[in-house]
C-alpha positions in Angstrom: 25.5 -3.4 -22.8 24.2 -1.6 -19.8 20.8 -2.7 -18.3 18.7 0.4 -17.8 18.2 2.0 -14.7 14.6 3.1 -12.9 14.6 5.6 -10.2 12.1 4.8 -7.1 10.6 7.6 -5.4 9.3 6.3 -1.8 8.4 6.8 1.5 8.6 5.5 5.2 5.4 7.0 6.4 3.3 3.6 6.9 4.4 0.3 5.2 2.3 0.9 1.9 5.1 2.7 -0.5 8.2 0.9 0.7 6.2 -2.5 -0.1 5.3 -1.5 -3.5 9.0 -0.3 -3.7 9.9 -4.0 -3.0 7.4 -5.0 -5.4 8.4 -3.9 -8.3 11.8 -4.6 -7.4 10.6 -8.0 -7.4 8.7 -8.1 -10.4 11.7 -6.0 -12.6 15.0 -6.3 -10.7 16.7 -9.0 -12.8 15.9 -7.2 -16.1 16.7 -3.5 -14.4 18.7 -1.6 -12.5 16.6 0.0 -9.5 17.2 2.4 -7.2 14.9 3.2 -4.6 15.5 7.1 -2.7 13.1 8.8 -0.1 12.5 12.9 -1.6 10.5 13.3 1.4 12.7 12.6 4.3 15.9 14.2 2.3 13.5 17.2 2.3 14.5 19.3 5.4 11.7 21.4 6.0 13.5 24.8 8.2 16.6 22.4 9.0 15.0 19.7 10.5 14.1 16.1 8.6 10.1 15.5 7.7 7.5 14.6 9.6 7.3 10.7 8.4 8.4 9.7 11.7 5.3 11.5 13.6 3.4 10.1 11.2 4.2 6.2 12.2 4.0 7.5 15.9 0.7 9.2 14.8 -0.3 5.4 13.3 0.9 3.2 16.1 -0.8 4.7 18.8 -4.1 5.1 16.9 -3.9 9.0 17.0 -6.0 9.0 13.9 -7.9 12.4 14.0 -4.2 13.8 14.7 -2.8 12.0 11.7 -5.6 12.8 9.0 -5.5 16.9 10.4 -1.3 16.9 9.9 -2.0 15.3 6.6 -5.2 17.6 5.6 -3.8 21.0 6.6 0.3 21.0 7.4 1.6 18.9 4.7 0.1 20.2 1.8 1.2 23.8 2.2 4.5 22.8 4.1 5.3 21.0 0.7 3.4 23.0 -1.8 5.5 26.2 -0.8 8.5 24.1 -1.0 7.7 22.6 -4.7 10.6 24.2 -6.7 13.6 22.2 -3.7 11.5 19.5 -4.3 12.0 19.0 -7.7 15.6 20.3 -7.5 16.4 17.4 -5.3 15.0 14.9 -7.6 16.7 16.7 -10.3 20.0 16.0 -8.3 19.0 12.3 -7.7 18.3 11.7 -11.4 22.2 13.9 -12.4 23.7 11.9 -9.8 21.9 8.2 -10.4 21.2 8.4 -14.7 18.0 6.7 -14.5 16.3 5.7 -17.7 12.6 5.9 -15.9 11.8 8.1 -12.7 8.8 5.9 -10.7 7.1 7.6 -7.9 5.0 5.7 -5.7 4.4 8.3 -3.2 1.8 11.0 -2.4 2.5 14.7 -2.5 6.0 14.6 -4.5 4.5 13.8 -7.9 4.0 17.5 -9.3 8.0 18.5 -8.5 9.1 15.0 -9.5 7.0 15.3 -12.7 9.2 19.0 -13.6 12.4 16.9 -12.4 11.8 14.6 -15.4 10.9 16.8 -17.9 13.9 18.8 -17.2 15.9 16.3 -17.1 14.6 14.5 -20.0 13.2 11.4 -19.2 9.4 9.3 -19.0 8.0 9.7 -15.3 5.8 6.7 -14.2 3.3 6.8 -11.1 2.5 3.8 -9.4 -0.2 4.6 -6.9 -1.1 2.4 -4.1 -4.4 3.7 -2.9 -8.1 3.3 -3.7 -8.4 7.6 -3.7 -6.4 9.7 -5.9 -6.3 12.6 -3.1 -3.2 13.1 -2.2 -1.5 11.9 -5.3 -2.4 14.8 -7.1 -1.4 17.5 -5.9 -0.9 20.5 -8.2 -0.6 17.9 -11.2 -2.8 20.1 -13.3 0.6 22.3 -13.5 2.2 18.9 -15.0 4.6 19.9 -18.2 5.6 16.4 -18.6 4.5 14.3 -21.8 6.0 11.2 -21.7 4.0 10.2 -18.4 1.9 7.0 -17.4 -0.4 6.8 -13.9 -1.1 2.8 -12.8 -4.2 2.8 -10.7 -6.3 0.4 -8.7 -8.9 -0.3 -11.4 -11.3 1.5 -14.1 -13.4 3.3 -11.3 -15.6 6.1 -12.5 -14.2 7.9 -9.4 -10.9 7.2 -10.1 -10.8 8.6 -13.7 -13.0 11.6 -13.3 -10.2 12.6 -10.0 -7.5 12.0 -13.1 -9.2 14.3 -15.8 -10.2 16.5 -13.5 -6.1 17.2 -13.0 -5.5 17.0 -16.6 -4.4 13.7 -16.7 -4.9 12.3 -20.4 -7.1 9.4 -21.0 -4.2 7.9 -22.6 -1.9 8.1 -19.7 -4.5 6.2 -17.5 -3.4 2.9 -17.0 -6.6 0.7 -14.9 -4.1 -2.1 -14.2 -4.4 -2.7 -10.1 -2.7 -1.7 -7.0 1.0 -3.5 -6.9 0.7 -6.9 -5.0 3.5 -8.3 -3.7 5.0 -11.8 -6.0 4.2 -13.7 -3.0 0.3 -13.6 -3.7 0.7 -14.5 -7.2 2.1 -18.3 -5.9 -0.1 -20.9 -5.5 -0.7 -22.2 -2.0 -1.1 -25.2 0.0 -3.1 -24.2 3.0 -2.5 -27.3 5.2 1.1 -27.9 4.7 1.4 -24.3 5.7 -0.7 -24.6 8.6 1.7 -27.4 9.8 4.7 -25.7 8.9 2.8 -22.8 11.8 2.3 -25.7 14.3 -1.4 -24.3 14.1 -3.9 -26.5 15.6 -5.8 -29.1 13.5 -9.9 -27.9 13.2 -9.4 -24.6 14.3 -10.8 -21.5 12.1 -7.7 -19.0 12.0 -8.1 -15.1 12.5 -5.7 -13.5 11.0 -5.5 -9.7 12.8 -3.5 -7.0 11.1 -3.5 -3.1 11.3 -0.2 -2.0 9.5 3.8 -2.6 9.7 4.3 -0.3 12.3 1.5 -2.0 14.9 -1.3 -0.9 16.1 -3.0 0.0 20.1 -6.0 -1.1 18.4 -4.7 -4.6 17.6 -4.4 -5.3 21.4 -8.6 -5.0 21.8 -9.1 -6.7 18.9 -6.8 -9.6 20.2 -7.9 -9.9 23.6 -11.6 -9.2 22.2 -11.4 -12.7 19.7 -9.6 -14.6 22.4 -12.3 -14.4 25.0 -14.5 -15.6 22.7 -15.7 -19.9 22.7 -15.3 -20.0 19.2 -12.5 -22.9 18.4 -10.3 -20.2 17.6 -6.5 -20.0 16.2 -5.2 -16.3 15.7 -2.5 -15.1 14.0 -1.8 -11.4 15.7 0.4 -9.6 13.3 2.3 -6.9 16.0 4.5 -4.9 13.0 8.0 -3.2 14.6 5.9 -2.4 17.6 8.0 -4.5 20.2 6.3 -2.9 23.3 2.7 -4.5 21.0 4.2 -7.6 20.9 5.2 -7.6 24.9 1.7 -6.9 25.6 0.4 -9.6 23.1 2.0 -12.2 24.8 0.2 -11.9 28.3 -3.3 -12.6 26.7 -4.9 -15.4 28.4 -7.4 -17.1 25.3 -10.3 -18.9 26.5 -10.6 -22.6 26.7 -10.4 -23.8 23.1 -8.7 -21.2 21.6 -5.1 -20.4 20.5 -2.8 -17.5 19.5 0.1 -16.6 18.0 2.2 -13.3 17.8 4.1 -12.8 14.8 6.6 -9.6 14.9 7.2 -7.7 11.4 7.7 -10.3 8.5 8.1 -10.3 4.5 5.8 -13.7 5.1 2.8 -11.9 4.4 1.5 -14.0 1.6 1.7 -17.2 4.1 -0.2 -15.6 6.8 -3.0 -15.4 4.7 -3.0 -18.4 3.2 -3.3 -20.2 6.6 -6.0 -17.9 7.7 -9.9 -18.0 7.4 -10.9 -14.2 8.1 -8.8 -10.9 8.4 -9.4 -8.8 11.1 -7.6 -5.1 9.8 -8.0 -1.3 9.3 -8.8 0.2 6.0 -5.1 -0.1 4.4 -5.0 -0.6 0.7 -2.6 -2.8 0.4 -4.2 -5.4 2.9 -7.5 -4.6 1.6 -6.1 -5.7 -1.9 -4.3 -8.9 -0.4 -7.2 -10.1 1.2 -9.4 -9.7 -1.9 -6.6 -12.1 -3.9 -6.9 -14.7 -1.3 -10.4 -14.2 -1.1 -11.1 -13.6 2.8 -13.9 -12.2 4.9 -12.5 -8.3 5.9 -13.8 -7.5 9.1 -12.8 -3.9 9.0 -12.0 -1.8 12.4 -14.3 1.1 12.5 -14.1 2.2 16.0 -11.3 4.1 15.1 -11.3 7.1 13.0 -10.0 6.1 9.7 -7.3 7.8 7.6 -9.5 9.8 5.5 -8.5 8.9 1.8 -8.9 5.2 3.3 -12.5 5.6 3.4 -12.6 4.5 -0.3 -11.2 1.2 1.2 -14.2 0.8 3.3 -16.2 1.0 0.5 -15.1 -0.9 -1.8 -15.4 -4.2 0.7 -18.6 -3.1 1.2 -20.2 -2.5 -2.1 -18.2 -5.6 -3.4 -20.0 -7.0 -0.4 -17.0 -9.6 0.8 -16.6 -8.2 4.3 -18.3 -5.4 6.8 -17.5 -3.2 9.7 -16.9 -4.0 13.6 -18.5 -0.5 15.2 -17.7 -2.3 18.6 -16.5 -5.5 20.4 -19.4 -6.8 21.0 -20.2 -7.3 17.3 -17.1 -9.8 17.2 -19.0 -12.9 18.5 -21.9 -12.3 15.6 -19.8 -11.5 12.8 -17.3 -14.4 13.7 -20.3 -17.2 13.5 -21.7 -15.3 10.5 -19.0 -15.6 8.9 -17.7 -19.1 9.4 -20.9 -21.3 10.0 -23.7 -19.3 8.3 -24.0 -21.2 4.9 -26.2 -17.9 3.2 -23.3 -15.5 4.0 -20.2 -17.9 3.0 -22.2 -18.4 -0.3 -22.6 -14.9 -0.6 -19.3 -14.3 0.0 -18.0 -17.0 -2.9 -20.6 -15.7 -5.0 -19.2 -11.8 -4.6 -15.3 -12.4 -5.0 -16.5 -14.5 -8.4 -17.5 -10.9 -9.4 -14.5 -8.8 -8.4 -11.9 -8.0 -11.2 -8.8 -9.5 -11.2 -5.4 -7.5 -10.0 -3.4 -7.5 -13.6 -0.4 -5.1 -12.1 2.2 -7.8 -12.0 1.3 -8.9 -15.5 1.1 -5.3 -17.2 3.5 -3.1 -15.4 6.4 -5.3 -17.3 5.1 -4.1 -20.6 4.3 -1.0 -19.4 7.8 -0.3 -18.3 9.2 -1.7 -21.3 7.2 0.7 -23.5 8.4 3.6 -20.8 12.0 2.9 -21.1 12.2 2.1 -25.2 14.9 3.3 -27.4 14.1 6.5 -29.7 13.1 5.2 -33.4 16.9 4.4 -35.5 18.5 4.9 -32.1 19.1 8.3 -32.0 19.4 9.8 -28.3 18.3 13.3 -27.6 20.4 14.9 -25.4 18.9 15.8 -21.7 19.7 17.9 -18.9 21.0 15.1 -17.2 24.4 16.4 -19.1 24.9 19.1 -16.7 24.7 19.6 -13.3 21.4 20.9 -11.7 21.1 24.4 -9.4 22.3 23.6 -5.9 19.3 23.2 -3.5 
């Protein structure tokens, strides 16, 4: 008997879809078959591939304001007007691949992927991985599809009224948390972990991270923590960036202090658990991390953010377990609030006490298996996945 077969929609623009790609492959691969394709760089838009690699160059070299117009005011018509290709070429994954379940857990794609399924027959499943619904619904109020299911971060007012608002049923709405990689669901043991590091006995640990593919901005912030007297161990995360990394290594930490410079790694879930604070930019899917391990977010704003991760920004702060560097001379301040002032570390305890639990790994199981059950007496309706779809 064949195991049944889900279809991953992704992306490589940023880190955030291809790690919730891996995170359900972790959490389902050994009771499904998965596939993971990318609709958006198979898209040629007038013959040429899309624009996810401008977007990492946007990312990487902190061209923000760039980055949040492309994604405002060129991609949305760019892909609107191209809709109908779009779902033909899912249509053609799903003839080609026979999935059981098409998954998206991309922006932008979910209205022609939603047709694709419907046509072809089959339950369509969005995972999204964002605190703001934005750019996830585009044109779903045109959705024909019934048998559909949305995961999001959590039973925001916000949240839900962007859903009904696109005609999303209440009963599709599934509150069940952003995907958190299997790593974060394992217990910990800080100081063996620390030793495995080779990081410094008594030394608080600044963990600084802004994304997969690196960050200009992670330079200041290094060489901005380092100067500080502060009994200091950081952990610089420099993503695929090797030129970052280069540059990393030539910082000269004041006396007392240490760092290291860790290039791209699935050891996420480590990194954290050896570190004290988290020094980052808005990104979801560090946001949610550091909320499971229950760290101080010191989050960059002297950088324009992307602008559907301002619902990042505040949800730290009105959960009240982190705030905002504006500048670099903050650092000092916020480092000694943070670590030595007994108010605000009892503050902190007190707040993550109060912030809900991340249930995706538990539910998305059942979810799925719900998703992908056989009809009633096992009859099986016959789909369009029995011919071949128009030619893009």
């Amino acid at each position: 008997m064949r195991r049944k077969k889900l279809l991953i929609l992704s992306s490589y623009g940023g880190y955030g879809h291809i790690a919730a790609a891996n995170t359900l492959t972790a959490l389902l691969g050994d009771q499904y078959e998965i596939e993971v394709v990318y609709p958006i760089k198979d898209l040629r838009i007038m013959g040429i591939p899309s624009g996810e690699s401008i977007y990492n160059f946007l990312l990487s070299n902190n061209l923000m304001r760039t980055n949040n117009f492309m994604v405002r005011y060129l991609a949305p018509p760019a892909l609107r007007a191209r809709e109908e290709k779009m779902a033909r070429l899912i249509e053609k994954y799903i003839d080609e691949k026979k999935p059981d379940l098409l998954v998206s857990v991309v922006c932008y794609v979910n209205y022609p992927a939603s047709e694709a399924a419907h046509r072809s027959g089959i339950p369509f499943l969005l995972v999204t991985v964002d605190y703001d619904m934005h750019n996830y619904m585009k044109s779903m109020d045109k959705m024909r599809c019934n048998d559909f299911k949305v995961t999001i971060s959590g039973d925001l007012p916000s949240i839900r009224e962007s859903l009904l608002q696109h005609r999303i049923s209440e009963a599709s709405i599934e509150p069940i948390g952003l995907p958190l990689r299997t790593g974060f669901l394992e217990a910990k043991n800080k100081d063996m972990l620390r030793e495995k590091y080779e990081i410094p006995q008594g030394k608080r640990v600044v963990l600084v991270m802004f994304g997969g593919v690196g960050s200009k901005y992670t330079y200041r912030y290094a060489e901005a923590i380092a100067a500080t007297s502060s009994n200091l161990h950081l952990v610089v995360c420099a993503g695929r960036n090797g030129k970052l990394a280069e540059k990393l290594q030539r910082i000269q930490p004041a006396a007392g202090n240490s760092i290291d410079i860790v290039p791209f790694t699935e050891k996420i879930d480590e990194l954290f658990a050896v570190s004290d604070l988290l020094v980052t930019k808005p990104g979801p899917g560090t946001i949610t991390e550091a909320m499971r391990c229950k760290l101080p977010i010191l989050i960059d704003r002297m950088s324009t953010p992307l602008f559907w991760e301002e619902a990042n920004i505040e949800l730290v702060l009105s959960n009240k377990v982190g705030a905002c560097i504006h500048t670099l001379d903050e650092i000092p301040e916020l480092l000694n609030r943070y670590f030595y002032d007994e108010v605000t570390k009892r503050a902190l305890a007190e707040a993550y006490q109060r912030v809900s639990e991340n249930h995706f790994a538990e539910k998305i199981v059942p979810l799925i298996e719900d998703m992908v059950s056989d009809p009633i007496g096992g009859e099986v309706a016959m789909t369009s996945r029995s011919f071949s779809p128009n030619s893009l």
